[in-house]
C-alpha positions in Angstrom: -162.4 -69.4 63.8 -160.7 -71.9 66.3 -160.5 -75.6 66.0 -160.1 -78.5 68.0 -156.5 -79.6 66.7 -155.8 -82.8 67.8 -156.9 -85.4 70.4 -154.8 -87.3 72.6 -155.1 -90.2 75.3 -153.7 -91.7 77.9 -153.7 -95.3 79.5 -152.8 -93.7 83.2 -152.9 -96.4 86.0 -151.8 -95.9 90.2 -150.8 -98.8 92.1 -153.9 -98.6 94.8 -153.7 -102.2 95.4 -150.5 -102.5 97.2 -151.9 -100.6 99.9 -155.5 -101.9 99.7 -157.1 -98.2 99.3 -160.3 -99.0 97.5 -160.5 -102.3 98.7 -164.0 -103.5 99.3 -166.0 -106.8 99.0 -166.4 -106.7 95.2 -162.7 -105.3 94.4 -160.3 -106.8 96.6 -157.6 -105.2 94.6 -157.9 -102.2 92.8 -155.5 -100.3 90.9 -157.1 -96.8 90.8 -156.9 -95.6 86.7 -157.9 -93.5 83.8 -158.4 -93.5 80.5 -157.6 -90.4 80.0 -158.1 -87.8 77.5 -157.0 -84.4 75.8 -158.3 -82.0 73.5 -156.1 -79.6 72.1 -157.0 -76.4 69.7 -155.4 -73.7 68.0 -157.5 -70.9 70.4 -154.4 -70.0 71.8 -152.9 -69.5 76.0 -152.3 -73.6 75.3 -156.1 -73.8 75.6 -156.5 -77.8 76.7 -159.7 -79.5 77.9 -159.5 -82.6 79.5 -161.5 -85.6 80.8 -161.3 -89.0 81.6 -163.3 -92.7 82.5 -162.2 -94.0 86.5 -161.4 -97.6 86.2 -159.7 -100.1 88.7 -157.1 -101.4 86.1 -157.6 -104.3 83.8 -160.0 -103.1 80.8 -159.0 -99.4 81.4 -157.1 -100.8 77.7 -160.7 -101.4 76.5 -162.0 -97.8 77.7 -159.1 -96.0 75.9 -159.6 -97.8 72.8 -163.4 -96.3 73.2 -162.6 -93.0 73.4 -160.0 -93.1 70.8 -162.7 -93.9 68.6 -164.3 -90.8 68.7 -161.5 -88.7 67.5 -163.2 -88.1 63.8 -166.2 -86.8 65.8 -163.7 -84.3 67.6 -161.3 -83.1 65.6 -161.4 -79.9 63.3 -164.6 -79.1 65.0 -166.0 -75.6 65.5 -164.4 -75.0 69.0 -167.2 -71.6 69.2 -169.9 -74.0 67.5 -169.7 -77.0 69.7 -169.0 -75.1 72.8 -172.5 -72.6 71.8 -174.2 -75.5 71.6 -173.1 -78.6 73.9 -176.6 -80.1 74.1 -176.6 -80.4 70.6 -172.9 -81.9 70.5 -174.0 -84.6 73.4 -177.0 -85.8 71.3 -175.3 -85.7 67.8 -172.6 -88.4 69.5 -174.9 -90.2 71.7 -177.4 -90.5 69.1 -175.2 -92.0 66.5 -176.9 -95.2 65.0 -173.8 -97.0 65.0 -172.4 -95.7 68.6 -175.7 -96.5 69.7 -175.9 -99.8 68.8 -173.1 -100.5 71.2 -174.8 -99.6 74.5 -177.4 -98.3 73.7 -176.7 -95.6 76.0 -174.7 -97.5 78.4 -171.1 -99.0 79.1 -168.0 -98.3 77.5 -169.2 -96.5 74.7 -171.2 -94.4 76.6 -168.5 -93.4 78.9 -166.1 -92.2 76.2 -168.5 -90.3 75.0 -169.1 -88.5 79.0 -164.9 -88.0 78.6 -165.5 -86.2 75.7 -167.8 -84.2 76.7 -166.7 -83.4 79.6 -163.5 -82.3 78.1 -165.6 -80.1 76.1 -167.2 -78.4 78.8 -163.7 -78.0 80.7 -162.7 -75.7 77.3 -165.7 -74.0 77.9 -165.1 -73.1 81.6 -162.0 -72.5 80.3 -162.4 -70.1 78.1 -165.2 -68.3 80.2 -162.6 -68.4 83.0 -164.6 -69.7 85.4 -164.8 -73.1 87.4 -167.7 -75.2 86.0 -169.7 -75.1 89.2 -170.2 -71.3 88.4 -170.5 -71.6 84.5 -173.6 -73.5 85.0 -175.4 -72.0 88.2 -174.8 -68.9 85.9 -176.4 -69.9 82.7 -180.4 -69.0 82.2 -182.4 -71.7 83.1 -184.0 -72.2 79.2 -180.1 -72.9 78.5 -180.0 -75.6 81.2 -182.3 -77.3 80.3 -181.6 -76.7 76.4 -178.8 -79.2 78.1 -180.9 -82.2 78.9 -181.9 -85.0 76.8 -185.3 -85.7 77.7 -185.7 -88.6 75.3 -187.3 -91.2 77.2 -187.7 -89.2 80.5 -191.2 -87.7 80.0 -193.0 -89.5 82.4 -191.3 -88.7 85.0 -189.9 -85.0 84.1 -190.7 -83.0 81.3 -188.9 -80.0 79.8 -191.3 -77.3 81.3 -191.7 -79.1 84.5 -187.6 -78.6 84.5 -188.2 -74.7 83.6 -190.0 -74.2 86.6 -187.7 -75.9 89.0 -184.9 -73.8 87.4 -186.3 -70.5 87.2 -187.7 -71.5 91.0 -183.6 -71.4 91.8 -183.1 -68.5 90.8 -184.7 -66.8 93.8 -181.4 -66.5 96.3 -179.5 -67.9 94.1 -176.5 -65.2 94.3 -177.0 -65.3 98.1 -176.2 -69.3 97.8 -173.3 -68.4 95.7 -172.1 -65.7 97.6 -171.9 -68.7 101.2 -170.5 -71.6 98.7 -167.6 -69.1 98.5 -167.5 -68.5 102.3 -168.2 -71.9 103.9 -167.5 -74.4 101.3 -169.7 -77.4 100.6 -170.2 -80.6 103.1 -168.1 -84.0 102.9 -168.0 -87.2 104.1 -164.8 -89.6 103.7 -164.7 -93.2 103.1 -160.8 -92.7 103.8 -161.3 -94.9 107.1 -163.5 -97.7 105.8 -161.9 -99.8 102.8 -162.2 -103.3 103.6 -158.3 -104.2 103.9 -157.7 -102.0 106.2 -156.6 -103.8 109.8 -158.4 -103.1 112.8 -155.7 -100.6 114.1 -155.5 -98.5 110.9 -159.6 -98.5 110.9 -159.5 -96.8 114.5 -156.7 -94.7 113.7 -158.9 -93.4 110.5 -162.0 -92.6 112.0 -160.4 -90.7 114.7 -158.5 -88.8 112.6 -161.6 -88.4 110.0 -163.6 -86.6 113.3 -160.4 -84.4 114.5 -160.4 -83.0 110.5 -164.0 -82.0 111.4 -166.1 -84.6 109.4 -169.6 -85.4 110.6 -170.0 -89.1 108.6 -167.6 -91.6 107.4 -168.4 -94.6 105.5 -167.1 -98.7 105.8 -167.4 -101.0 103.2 -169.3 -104.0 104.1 -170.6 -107.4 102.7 -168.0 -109.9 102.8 -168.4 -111.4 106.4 -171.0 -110.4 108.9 -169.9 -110.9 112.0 -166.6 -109.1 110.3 -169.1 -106.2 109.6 -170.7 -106.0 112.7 -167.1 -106.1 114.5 -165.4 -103.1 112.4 -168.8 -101.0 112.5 -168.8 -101.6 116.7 -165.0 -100.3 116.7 -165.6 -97.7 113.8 -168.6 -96.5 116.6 -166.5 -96.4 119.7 -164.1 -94.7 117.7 -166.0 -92.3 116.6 -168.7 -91.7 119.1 -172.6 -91.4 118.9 -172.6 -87.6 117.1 -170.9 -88.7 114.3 -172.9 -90.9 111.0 -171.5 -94.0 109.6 -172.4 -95.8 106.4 -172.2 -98.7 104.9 -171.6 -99.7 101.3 -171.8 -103.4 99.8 -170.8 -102.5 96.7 -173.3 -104.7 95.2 -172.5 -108.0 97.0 -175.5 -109.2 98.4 -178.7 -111.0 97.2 -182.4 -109.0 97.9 -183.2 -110.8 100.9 -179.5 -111.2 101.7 -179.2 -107.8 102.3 -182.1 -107.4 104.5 -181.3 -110.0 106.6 -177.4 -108.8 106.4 -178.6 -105.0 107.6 -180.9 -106.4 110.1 -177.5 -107.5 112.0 -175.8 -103.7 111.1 -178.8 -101.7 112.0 -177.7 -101.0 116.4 -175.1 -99.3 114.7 -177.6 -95.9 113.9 -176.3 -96.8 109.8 -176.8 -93.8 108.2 -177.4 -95.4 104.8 -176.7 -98.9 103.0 -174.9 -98.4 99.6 -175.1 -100.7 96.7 -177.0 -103.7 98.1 -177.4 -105.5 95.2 -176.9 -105.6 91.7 -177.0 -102.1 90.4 -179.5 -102.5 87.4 -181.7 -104.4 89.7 -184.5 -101.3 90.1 -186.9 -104.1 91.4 -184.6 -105.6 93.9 -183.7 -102.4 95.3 -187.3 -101.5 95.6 -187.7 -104.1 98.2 -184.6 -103.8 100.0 -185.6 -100.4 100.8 -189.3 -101.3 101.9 -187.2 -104.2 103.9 -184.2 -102.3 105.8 -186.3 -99.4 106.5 -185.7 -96.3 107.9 -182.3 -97.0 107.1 -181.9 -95.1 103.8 -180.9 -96.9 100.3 -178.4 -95.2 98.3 -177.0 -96.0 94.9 -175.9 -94.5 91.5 -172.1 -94.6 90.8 -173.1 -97.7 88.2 -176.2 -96.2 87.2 -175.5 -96.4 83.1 -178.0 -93.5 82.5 -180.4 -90.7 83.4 -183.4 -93.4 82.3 -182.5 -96.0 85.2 -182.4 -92.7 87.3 -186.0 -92.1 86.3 -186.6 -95.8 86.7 -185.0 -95.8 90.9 -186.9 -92.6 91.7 -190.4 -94.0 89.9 -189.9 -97.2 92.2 -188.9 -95.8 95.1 -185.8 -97.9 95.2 -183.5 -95.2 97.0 -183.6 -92.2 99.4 -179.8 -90.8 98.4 -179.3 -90.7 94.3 -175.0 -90.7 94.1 -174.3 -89.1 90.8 -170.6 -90.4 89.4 -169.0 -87.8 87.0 -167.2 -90.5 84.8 -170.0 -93.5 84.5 -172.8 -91.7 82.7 -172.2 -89.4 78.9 -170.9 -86.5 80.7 -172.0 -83.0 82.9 -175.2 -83.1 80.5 -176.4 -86.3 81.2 -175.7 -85.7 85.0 -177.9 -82.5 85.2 -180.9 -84.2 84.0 -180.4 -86.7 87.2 -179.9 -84.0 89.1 -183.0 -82.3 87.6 -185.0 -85.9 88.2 -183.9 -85.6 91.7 -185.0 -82.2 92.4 -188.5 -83.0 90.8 -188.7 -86.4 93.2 -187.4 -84.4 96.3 -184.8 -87.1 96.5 -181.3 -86.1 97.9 -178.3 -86.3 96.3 -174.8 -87.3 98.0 -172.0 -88.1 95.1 -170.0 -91.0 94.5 -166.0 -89.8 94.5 -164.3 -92.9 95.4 -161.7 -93.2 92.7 -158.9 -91.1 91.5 -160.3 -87.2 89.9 -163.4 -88.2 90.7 -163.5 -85.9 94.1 -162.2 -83.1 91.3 -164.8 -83.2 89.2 -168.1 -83.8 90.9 -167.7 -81.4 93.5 -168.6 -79.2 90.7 -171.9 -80.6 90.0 -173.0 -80.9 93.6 -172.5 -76.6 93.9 -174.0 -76.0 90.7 -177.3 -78.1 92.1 -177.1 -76.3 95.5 -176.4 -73.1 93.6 -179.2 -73.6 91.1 -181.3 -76.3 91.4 -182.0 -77.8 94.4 -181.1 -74.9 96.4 -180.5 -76.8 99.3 -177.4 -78.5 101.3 -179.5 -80.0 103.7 -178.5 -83.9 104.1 -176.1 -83.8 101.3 -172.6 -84.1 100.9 -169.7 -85.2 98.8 -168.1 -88.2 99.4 -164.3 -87.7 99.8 -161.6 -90.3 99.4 -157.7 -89.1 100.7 -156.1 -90.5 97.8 -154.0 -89.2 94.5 -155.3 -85.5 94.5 -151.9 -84.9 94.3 -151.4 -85.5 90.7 -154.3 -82.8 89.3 -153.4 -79.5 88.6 -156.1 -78.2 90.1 -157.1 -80.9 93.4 -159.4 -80.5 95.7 -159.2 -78.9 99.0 -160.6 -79.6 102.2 -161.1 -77.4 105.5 -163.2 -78.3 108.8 -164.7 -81.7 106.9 -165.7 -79.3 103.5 -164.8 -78.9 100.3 -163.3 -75.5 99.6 -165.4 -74.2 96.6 -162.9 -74.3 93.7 -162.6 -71.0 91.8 -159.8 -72.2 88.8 -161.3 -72.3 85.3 -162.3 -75.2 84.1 -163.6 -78.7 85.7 -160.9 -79.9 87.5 -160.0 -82.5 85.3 -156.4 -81.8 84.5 -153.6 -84.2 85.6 -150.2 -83.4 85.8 -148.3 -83.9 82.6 -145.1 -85.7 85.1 -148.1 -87.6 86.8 -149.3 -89.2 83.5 -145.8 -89.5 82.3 -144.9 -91.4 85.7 -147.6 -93.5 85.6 -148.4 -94.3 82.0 -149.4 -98.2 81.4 -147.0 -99.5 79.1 -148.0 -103.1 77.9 -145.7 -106.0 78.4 
């Protein structure tokens, strides 16, 4: 009988902001970061799983201390118990009175608890040697959605309504597995867009972002409009008319702010508007969609949970739902948005714009075109060209696609000399 031995963390922070990569009109000066952690066992081979929170520096402090305080909740667990039964293992932590009380379901605590899991379901893959994407599109759809909490989501989707869309997937669903290996799966890149970037390094971007073959890049947006409608007329030039751009505010403006703002950015063929506005603010995004329309609304990489998914989709307060693999509890809680999704006919285009986040969620996007939605049409990944360098496993792109990985496990896994280099030591 194995054992989860021992859990370990790690306060791992990049220097981002000397640069101005992730800039944007929120966060003029990130410093891309995880709270990081490690499960070890006595299973044997060195068997490791490993997750971790994306932060932008300060408070990534706070986000360890979270996760450290689930270790009695890991360790000496069943490693064949848990992993048999990770629905269970999500709702037994989630579901704690006192954990509860601290979101409930949201923030912080809810976060460590995703890192968990998902270092839990990178043992799994592990051990099944296979890369997450394919664990899951593999699994029988009563053990999918055996997954799902569906606390709270039964208006909207209910466990047999999530049967059918599964077992629906199943028809071509080797074929779709079979091309994902073949042809990879569609990105954009935001590499070109972050708002420090000078005008000659934004032009410089975007044509290198079409000569590596991708079809949409992304700018940030929001601080200055005339600003804005300057960078997206040289992003345009740059790029030509074939080629999509959008914009993201990372949650800068007001409701009416952001119509008015987008009124200005709309001659520019914007092929979505990202965060306008606050990103609880269902209501407020409700009517910025009715207002900047057809321009799509997207949002989701600060959506706390699968309920204020349900709430979005009810509303009609987006067109693209971006899934973030860190900011929710963890791949369970993910699949039941991608699940709310499928059953709204709403596409989904991921958020990726920190450090592992590209790793990880590329996984989730294959498994829903593998298994769920069944479909690539109008989705991609976003893709950011920044730190894949320190993962054991990163990403690879080819022709403006991610390469579908096939390593075990969910891509999660930093360097040891990476986190050793850059390790946050206070004072």
């Amino acid at each position: 009988m194995s054992k989860v031995t021992a859990m370990r963390t790690d306060d791992v922070r990049f220097p981002t902001s000397t640069t101005l990569d992730g800039s944007d009109a929120m966060n003029p000066d990130p410093d891309y970061s995880a709270a990081y952690v490690r499960l070890e066992t006595d299973a044997g081979d060195d068997l490791t799983g490993h997750g971790f929170v994306f932060t932008i520096g300060r408070g990534n402090d706070v986000q360890m201390a979270a996760i450290a305080s689930l270790e009695g909740y890991v360790v000496g667990l069943d490693l064949e118990e848990t992993l048999a039964d990770l629905g269970g293992f999500w709702k037994h932590l989630v579901h704690d009175s006192q954990l509860r009380w601290l979101g409930p379901e949201k923030g912080v605590m809810h976060m460590a608890v995703g890192a968990v899991v998902n270092a839990l379901w990178d043992l799994k893959a592990k051990r099944a040697g296979l890369p997450l994407w394919q664990l899951l599109a593999e699994m029988e759809p009563a053990e999918l959605v055996a997954l799902v909490d569906f606390r709270y989501l039964h208006d909207a989707l209910t466990p047999a309504e999530a049967l059918e869309i599964l077992e629906k997937a199943q028809t071509g669903r080797d074929e779709r597995a079979a091309g994902l290996r073949a042809h990879g799966y569609p990105a954009y890149t935001t590499t070109p867009g972050w708002l420090g970037y000078d005008d000659e390094k934004l032009v410089r971007l975007c044509h290198e972002a079409v000569d590596e073959g991708f079809e949409q890049i992304k700018l940030k947006v929001g601080a200055d409009v005339d600003d804005d409608v300057r960078r997206l007329a040289l992003a345009r030039e740059a790029v030509g008319p074939d080629i999509a751009i959008a914009v993201d505010a990372n949650q800068r403006w007001e409701v009416e702010e952001a119509i008015t703002w987008m009124a200005a950015l709309a001659a520019y063929d914007v092929a979505w508007i990202e965060e306008p506005t606050n990103p609880d603010d269902v209501l407020g995004h409700a009517t910025i969609a009715r207002g900047v329309a057809p321009i799509p609304v997207a949002t989701g990489e600060h959506m706390a949970n699968r309920v204020m998914a349900k709430q979005f989709l009810q509303a009609g307060a987006l067109s693209v739902l971006q899934l973030d693999a860190t900011r929710v509890a963890g791949v369970n809680e993910n699949i039941a948005m991608l699940l709310l999704a499928a059953k709204f006919g709403v596409r989904v285009c991921p958020h990726a714009g920190g450090v592992g986040l590209c790793e990880i969620v590329q996984h989730l996007s294959m498994f829903d075109y593998v298994a769920v939605s069944g479909t690539t049409d109008g989705r991609m990944i976003e893709f950011v060209d920044h730190l894949h360098e320190h993962f054991v496993t990163p990403v690879v792109i080819e022709q403006g696609r991610y390469r579908a990985p096939l390593a075990p496990g969910t891509g999660a896994e930093m360097l040891l000399q990476s986190i050793v280099d850059h390790r946050h030591v206070v004072g």
